[in-house]
C-alpha positions as CSV (number, residue, x, y, z in Angstrom):
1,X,-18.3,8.4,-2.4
2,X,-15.6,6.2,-4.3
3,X,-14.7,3.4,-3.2
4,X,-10.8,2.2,-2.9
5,X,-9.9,1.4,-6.3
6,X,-11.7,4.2,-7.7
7,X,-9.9,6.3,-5.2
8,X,-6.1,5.0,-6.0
9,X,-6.8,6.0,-9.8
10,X,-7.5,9.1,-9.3
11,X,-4.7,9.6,-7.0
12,X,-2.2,7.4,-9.6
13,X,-3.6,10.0,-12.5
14,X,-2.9,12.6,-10.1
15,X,1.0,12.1,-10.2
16,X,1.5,9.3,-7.6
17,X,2.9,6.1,-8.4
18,X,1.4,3.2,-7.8
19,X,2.3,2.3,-4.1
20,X,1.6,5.5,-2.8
21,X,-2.2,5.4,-5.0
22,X,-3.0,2.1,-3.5
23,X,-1.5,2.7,0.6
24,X,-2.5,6.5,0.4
25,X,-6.4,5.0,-0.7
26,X,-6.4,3.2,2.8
27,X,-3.9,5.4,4.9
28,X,-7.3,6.5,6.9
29,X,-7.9,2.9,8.1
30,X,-5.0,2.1,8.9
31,X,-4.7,5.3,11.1
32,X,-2.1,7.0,9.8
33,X,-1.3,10.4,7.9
34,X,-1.7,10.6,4.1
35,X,1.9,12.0,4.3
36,X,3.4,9.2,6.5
37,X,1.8,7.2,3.4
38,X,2.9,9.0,0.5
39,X,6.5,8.8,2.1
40,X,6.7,5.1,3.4
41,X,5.7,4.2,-0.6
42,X,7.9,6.7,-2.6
43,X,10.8,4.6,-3.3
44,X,8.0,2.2,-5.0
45,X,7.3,4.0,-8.0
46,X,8.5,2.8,-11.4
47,X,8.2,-1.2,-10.4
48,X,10.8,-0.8,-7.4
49,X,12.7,2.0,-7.8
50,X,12.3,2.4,-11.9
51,X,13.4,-0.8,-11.8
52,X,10.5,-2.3,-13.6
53,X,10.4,-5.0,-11.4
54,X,7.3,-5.6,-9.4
55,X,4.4,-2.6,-10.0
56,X,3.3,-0.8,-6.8
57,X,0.0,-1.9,-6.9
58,X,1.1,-5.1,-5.2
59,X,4.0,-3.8,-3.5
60,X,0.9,-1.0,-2.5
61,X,-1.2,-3.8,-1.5
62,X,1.3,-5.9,0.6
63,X,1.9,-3.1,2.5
64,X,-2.0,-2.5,3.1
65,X,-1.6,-6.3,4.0
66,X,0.9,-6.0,6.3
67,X,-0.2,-3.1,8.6
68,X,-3.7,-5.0,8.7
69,X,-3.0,-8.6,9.7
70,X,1.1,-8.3,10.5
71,X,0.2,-7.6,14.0
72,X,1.9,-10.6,16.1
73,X,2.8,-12.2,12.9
74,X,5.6,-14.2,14.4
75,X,4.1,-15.7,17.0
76,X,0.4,-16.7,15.6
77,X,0.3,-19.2,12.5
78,X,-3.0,-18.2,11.5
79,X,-2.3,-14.4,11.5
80,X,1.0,-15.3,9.6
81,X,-1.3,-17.2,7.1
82,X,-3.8,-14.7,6.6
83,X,-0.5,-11.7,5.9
84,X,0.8,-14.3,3.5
């Protein structure tokens, strides 16, 4: 079984960028589809939009962030603390 990282290479050196590798690696715990993923991160690829600003990996990994401890962000300063 690989584990996450080894996962989102494969899937980068499969074609995706590097948002979609990283949030499609850990669309299953976050309980939703591997397409719902690879859509939510597509405008991601090429450091924002071929931008080359900041790479998907982090934008990737934010994201993962975010739908893990984002829950009642606003109102809970610990949660907020953990998501930043």
């Amino acid at each position: 079984m690989m584990n996450r990282s080894e996962e989102a290479k494969e899937l980068f050196l499969s074609g995706y960028n590097c948002a979609q590798s990283i949030l499609l690696s850990f669309a299953d715990d976050l309980k939703f589809s591997k397409e719902l993923a690879q859509k939510m991160a597509a405008g991601f690829g090429g450091g924002m939009g071929k931008r080359q600003e900041t790479c998907g990996a982090v934008t990737g990994a934010i994201m993962v962030l975010g739908m893990m401890k984002g829950e009642e962000v606003n109102n809970n300063d610990e949660l907020k603390a953990a998501a930043y």
